[in-house]
BALOBA-1460 file (C-alpha; in Angstrom, 3 decimals):
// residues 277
<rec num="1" residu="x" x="-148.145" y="58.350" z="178.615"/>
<rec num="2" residu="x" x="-147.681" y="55.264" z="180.631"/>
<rec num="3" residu="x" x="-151.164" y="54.454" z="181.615"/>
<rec num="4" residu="x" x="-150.163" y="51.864" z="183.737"/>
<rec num="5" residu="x" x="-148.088" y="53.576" z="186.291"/>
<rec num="6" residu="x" x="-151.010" y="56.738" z="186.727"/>
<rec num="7" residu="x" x="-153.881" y="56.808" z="188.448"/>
<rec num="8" residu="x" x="-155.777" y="58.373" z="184.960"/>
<rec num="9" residu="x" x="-156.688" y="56.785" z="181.874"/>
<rec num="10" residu="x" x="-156.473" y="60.019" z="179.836"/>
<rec num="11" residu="x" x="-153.356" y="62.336" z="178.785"/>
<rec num="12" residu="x" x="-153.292" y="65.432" z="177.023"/>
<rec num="13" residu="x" x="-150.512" y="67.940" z="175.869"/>
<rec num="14" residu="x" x="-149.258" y="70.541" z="173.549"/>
<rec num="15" residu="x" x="-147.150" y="68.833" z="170.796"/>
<rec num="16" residu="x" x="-144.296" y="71.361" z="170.982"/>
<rec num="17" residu="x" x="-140.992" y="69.446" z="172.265"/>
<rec num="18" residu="x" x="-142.684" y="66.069" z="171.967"/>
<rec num="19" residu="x" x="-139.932" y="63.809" z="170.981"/>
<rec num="20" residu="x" x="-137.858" y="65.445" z="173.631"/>
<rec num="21" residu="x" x="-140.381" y="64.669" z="176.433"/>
<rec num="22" residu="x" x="-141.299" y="61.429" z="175.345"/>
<rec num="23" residu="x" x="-137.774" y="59.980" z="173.385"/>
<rec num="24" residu="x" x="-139.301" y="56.462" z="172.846"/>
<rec num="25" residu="x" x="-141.637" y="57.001" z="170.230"/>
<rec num="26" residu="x" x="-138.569" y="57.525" z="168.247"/>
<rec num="27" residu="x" x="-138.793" y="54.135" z="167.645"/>
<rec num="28" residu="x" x="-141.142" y="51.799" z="166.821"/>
<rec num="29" residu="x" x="-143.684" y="50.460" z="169.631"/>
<rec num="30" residu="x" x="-146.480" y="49.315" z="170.228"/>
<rec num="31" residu="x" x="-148.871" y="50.851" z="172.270"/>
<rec num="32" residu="x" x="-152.563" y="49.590" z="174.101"/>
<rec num="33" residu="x" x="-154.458" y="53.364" z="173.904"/>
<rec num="34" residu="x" x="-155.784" y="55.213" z="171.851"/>
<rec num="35" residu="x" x="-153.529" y="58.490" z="170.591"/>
<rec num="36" residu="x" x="-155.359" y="61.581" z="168.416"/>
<rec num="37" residu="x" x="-152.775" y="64.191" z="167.415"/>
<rec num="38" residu="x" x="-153.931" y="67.237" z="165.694"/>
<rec num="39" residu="x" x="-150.625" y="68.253" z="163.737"/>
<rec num="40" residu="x" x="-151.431" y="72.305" z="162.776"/>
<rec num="41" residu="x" x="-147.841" y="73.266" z="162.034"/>
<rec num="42" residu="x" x="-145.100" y="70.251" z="161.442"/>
<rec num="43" residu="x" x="-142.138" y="69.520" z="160.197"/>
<rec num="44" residu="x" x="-141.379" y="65.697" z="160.565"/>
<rec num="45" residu="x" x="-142.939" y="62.554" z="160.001"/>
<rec num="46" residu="x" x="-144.944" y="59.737" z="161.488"/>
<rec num="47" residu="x" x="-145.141" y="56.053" z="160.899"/>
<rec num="48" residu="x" x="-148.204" y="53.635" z="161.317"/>
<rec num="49" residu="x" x="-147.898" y="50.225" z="160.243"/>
<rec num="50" residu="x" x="-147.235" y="50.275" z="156.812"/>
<rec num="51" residu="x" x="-148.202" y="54.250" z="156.515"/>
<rec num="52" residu="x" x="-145.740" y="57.224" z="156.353"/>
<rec num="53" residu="x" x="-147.744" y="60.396" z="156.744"/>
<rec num="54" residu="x" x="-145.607" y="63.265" z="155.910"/>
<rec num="55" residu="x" x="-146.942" y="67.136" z="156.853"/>
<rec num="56" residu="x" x="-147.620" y="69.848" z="153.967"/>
<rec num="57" residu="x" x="-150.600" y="70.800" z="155.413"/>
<rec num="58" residu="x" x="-152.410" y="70.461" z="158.783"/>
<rec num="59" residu="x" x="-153.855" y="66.664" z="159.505"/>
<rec num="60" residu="x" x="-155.651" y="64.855" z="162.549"/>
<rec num="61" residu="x" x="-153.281" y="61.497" z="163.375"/>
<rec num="62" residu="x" x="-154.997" y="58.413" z="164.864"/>
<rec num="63" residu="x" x="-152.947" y="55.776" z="166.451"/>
<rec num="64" residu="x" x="-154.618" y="52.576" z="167.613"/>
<rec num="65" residu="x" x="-153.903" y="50.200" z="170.301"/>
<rec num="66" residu="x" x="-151.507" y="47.245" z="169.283"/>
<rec num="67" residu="x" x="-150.301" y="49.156" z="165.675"/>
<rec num="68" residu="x" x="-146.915" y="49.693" z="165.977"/>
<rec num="69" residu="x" x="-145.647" y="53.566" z="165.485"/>
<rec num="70" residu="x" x="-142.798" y="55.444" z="165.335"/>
<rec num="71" residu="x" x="-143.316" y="59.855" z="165.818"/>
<rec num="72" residu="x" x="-140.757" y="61.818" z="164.976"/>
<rec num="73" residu="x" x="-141.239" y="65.689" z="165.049"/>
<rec num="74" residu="x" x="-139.846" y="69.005" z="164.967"/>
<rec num="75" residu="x" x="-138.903" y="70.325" z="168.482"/>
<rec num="76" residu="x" x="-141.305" y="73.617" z="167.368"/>
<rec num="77" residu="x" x="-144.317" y="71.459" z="166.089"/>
<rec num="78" residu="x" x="-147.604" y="72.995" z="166.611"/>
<rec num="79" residu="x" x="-150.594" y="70.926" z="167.922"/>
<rec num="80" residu="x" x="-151.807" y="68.649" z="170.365"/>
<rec num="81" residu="x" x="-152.312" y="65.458" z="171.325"/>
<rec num="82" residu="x" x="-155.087" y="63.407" z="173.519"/>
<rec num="83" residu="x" x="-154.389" y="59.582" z="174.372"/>
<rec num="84" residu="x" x="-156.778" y="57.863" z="176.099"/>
<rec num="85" residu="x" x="-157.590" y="54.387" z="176.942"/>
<rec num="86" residu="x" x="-160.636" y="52.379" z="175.930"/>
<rec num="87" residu="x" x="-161.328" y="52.203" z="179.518"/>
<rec num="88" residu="x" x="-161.641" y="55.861" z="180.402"/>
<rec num="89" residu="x" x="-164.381" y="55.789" z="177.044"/>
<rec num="90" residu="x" x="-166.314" y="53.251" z="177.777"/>
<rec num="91" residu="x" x="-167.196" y="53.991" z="181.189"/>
<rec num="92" residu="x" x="-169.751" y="56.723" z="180.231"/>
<rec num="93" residu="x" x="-170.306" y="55.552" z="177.004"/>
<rec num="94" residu="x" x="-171.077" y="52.029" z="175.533"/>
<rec num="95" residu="x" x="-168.420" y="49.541" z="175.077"/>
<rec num="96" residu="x" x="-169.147" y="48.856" z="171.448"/>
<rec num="97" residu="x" x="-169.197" y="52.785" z="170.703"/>
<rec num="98" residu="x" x="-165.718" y="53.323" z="169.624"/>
<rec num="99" residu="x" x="-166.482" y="50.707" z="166.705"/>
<rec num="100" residu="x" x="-169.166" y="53.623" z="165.398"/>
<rec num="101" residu="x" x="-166.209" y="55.421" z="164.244"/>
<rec num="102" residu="x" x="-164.742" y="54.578" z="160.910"/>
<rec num="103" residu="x" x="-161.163" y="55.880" z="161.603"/>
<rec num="104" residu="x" x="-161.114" y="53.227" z="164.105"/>
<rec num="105" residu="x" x="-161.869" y="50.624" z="161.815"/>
<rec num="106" residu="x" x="-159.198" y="47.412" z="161.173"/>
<rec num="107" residu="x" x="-156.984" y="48.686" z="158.664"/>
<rec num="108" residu="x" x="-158.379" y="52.236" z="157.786"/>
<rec num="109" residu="x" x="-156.350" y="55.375" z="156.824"/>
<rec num="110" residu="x" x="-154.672" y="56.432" z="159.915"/>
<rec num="111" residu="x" x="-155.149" y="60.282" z="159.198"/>
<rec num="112" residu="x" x="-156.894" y="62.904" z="157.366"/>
<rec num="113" residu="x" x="-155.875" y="66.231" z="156.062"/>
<rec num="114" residu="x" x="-158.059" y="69.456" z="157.264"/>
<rec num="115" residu="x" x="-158.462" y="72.261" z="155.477"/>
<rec num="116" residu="x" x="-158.434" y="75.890" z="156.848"/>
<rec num="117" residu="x" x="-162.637" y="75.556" z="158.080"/>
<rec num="118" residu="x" x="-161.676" y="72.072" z="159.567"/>
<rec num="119" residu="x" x="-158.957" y="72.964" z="161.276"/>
<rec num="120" residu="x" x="-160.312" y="75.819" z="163.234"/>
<rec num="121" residu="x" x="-163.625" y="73.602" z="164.004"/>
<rec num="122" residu="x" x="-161.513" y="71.043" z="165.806"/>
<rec num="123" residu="x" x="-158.894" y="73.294" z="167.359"/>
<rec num="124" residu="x" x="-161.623" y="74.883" z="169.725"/>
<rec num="125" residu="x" x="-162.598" y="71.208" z="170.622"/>
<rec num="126" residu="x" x="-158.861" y="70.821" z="170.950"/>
<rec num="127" residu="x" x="-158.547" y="74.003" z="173.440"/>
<rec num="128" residu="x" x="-162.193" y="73.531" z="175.161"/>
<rec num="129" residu="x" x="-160.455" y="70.007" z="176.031"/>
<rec num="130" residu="x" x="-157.233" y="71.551" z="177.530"/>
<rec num="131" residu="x" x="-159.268" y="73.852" z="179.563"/>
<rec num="132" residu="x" x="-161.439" y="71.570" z="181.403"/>
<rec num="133" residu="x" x="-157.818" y="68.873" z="181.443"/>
<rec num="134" residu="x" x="-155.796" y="71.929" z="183.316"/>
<rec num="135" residu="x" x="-158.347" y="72.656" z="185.901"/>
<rec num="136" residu="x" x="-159.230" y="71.650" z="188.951"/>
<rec num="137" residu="x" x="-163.258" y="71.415" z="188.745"/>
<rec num="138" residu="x" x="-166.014" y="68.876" z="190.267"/>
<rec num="139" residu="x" x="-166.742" y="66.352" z="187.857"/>
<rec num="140" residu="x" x="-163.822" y="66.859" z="185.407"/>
<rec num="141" residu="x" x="-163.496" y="63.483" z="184.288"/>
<rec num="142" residu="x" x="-167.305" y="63.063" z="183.327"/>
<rec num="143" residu="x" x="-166.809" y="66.651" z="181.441"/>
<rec num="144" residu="x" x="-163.324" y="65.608" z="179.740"/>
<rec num="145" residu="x" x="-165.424" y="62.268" z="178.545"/>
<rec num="146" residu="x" x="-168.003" y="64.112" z="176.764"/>
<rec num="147" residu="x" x="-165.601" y="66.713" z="174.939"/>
<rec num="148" residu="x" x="-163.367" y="63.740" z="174.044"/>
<rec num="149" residu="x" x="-166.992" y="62.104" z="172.822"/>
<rec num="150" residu="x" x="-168.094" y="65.108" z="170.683"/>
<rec num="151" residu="x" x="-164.476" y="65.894" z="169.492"/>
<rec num="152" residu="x" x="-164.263" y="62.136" z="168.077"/>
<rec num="153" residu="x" x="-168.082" y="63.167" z="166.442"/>
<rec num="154" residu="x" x="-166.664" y="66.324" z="164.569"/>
<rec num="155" residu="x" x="-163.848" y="64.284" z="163.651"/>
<rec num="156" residu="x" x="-166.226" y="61.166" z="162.155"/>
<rec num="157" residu="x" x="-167.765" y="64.167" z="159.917"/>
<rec num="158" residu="x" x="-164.320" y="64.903" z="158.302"/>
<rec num="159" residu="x" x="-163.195" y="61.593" z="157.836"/>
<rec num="160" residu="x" x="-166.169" y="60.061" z="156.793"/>
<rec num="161" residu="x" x="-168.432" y="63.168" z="155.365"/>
<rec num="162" residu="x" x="-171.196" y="60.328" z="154.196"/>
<rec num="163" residu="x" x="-174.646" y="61.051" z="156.201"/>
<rec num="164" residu="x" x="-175.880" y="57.993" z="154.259"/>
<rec num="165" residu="x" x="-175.095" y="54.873" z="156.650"/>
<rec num="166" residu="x" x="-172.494" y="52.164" z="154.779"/>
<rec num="167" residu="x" x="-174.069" y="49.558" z="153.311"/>
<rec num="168" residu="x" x="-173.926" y="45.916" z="155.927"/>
<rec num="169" residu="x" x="-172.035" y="43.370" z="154.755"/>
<rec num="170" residu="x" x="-173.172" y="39.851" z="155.944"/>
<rec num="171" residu="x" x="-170.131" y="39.352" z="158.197"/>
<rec num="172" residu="x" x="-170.652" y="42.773" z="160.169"/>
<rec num="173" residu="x" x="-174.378" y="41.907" z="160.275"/>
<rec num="174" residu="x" x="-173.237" y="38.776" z="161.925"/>
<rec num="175" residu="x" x="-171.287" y="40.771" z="164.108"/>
<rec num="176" residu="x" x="-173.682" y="43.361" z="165.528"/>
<rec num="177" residu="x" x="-175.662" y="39.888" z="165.876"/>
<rec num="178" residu="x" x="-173.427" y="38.866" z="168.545"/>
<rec num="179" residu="x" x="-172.576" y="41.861" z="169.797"/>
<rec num="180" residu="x" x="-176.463" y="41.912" z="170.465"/>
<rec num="181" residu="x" x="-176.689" y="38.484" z="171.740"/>
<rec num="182" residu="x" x="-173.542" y="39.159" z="174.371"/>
<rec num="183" residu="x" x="-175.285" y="42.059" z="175.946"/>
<rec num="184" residu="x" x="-177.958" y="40.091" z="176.387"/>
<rec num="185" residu="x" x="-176.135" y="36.946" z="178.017"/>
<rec num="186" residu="x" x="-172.667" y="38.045" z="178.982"/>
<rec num="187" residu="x" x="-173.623" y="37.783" z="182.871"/>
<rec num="188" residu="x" x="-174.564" y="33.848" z="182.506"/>
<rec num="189" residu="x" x="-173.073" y="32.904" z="179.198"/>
<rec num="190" residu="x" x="-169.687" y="33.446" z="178.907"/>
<rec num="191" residu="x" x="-168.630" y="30.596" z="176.071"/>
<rec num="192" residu="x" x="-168.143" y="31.120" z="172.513"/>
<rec num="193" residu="x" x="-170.231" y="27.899" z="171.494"/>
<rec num="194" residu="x" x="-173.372" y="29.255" z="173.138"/>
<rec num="195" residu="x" x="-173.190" y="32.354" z="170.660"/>
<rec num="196" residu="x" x="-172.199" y="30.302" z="168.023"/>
<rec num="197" residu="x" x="-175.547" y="27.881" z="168.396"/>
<rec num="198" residu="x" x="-177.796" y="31.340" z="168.650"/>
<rec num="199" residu="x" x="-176.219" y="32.646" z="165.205"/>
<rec num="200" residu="x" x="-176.687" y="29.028" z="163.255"/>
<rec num="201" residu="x" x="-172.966" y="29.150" z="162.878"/>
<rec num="202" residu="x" x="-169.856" y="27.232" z="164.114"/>
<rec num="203" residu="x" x="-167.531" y="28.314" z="167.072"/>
<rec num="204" residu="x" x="-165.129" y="28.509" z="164.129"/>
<rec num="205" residu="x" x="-166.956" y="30.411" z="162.026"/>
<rec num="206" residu="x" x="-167.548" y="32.825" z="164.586"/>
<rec num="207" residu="x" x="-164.317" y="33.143" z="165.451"/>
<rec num="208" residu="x" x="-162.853" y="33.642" z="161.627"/>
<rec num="209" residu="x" x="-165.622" y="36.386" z="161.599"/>
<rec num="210" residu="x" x="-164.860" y="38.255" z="164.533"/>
<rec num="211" residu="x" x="-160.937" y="38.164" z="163.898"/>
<rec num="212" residu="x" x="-161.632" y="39.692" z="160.057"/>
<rec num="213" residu="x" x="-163.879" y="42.254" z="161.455"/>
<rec num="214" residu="x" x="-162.643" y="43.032" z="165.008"/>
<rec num="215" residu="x" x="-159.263" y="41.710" z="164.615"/>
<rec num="216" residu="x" x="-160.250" y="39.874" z="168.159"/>
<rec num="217" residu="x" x="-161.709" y="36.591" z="168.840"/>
<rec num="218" residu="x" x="-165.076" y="36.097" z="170.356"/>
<rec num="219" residu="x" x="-164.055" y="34.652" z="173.526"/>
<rec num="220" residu="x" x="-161.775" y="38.101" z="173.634"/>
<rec num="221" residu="x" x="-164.962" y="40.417" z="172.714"/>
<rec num="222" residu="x" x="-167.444" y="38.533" z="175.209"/>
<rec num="223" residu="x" x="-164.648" y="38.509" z="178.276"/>
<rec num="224" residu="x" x="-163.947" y="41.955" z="177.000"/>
<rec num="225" residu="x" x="-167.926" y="42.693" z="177.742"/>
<rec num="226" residu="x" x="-167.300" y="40.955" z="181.036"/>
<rec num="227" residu="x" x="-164.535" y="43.454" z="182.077"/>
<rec num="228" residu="x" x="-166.015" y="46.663" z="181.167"/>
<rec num="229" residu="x" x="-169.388" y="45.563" z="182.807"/>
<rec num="230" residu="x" x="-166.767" y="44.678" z="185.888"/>
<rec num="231" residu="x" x="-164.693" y="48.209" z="185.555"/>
<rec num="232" residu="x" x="-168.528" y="50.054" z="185.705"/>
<rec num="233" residu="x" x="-169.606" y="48.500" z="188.252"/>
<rec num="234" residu="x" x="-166.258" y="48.904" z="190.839"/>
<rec num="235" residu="x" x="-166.308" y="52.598" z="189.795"/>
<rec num="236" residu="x" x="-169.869" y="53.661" z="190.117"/>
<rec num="237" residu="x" x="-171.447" y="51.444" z="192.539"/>
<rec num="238" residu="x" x="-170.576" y="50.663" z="196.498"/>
<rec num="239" residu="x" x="-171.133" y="46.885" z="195.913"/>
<rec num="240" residu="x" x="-168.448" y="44.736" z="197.055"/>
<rec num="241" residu="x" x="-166.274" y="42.634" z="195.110"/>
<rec num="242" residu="x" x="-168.547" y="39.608" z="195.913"/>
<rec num="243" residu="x" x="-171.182" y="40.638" z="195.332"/>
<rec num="244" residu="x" x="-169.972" y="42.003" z="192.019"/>
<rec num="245" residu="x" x="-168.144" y="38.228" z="191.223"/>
<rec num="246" residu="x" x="-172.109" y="37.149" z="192.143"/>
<rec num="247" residu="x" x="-173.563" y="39.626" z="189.763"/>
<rec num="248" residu="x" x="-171.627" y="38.629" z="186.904"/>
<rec num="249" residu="x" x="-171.794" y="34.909" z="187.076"/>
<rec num="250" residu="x" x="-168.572" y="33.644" z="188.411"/>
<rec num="251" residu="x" x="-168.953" y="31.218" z="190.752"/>
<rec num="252" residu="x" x="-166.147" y="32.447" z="193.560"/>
<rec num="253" residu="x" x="-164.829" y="35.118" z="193.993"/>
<rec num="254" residu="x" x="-161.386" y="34.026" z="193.831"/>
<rec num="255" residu="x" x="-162.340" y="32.815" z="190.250"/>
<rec num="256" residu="x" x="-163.481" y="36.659" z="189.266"/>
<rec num="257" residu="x" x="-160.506" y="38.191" z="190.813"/>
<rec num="258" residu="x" x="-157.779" y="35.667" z="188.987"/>
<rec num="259" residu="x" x="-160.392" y="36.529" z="185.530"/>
<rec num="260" residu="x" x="-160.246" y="40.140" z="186.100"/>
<rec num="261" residu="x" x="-156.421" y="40.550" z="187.288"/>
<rec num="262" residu="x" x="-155.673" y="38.423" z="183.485"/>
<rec num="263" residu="x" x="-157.502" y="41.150" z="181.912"/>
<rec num="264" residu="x" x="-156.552" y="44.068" z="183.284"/>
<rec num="265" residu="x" x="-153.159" y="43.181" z="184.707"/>
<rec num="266" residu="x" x="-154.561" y="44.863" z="188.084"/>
<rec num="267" residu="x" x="-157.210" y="43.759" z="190.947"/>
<rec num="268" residu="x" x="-160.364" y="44.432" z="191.387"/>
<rec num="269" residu="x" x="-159.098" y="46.552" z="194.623"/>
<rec num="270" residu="x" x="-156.421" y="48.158" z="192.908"/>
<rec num="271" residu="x" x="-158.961" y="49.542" z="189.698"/>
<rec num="272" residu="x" x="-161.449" y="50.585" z="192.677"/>
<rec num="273" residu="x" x="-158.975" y="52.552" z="194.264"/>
<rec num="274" residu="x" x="-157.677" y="54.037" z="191.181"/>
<rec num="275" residu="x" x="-160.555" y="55.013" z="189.493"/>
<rec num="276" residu="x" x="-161.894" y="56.883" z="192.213"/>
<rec num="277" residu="x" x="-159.148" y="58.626" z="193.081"/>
């Protein structure tokens, strides 16, 4: 599951053996994906942050980037697990999506229990997934994207059963404010005190906000913007990485490579190559 050293930014597999494939989540790491294991039949335990989730009946695990876990599980565990990166998501989908679903929220309950209606609902999601991950079809990735995207949909309807919408507070209105305002901007505005002016607020007020809410800073979530918009354009379009550097605003190219290798810990090249491959 070392994204990193693979060409792919999505993993899937049976949970059966798991500690003995993967021995380091025995201890406690920290990982930059995105992990959902669907536990059916378990014997074992799992720590996230300051939550021990212990298995008397089957439950849906979500592991964050940066929280710091530790799996340990029965060699005969039933289930299955899907890690993917925020990458691999937001290519199809906008970057901001993942924040529409509240089990990926700062600080929420990292699991949920099913019951026997549940469980069955997500397991064909579950297998539909490891069909189209096994086989060797046109398009796959685009396919695997959308099943992840629904999955994570029937998945928001057990966590969070509400169909009313939760009620704004004013610092996620402020948020989705310059969330707004960086779509609009990110290309030729890429400082925090430009945002800041638009909202009536400090650059340290922003910044508190976005850290309580996001648990990122805004100069993180606009060069964040700046990245994806980057990652999109090197995997869908022929442009070159100039003319890309051009598109977004940087002023050299040089400049855009250094900015995207910091971000990415790869080159603009080296994501091109990959993500097409």
């Amino acid at each position: 599951m070392d994204f990193s050293k693979s060409n792919c930014a999505i993993f899937y597999d049976t949970l059966k053996g798991f500690n003995a494939k993967f021995p380091f989540v025995e201890e406690s790491h920290k990982q930059n994906f995105y992990s959902i294991l669907f536990l059916d039949s378990c014997n074992g335990e799992i720590e996230i942050d300051n939550h021990k989730i212990y298995f008397n009946c089957p439950k849906v695990v979500i592991i964050q980037p940066n929280c710091i876990s530790k799996i340990n599980l029965h060699p005969e565990t039933g289930g299955r697990i899907i890690a993917f990166t925020e990458t691999f998501f937001s290519l199809r989908y906008n970057n901001n999506s993942l924040n529409d679903f509240s089990f990926f929220e700062h600080g929420c309950k990292p699991y949920v229990a099913l019951n026997s209606f549940q469980k069955e609902n997500l397991q064909t999601f579950f297998e539909l997934f490891e069909l189209e991950y096994n086989a060797i079809l046109k398009d796959k990735t685009k396919v695997l994207r959308s099943i992840l995207n629904i999955l994570l949909v029937q998945l928001e309807r057990i966590y969070n059963p509400q169909i009313i919408p939760k009620t704004p507070n004013t610092k996620n209105e402020k948020i989705k404010e310059f969330e707004k305002l960086v779509e609009q901007h990110f290309k030729e505005q890429k400082m925090p005190s430009f945002y800041a002016e638009k909202l009536h607020v400090t650059p340290n007020y922003l910044n508190k906000v976005c850290k309580s809410e996001t648990g990122k800073t805004a100069g993180d979530l606009i060069r964040k913007r700046i990245t994806i918009e980057a990652q999109r354009l090197l995997h869908y379009t022929s442009l070159s990485i100039n003319e890309i550097a051009h598109d977004l605003g940087f002023e050299n190219v040089s400049y855009f490579v250094t900015f995207f290798k910091k971000q990415t810990l790869t080159t603009p090249e080296q994501f091109r190559k990959n993500a097409n491959h």
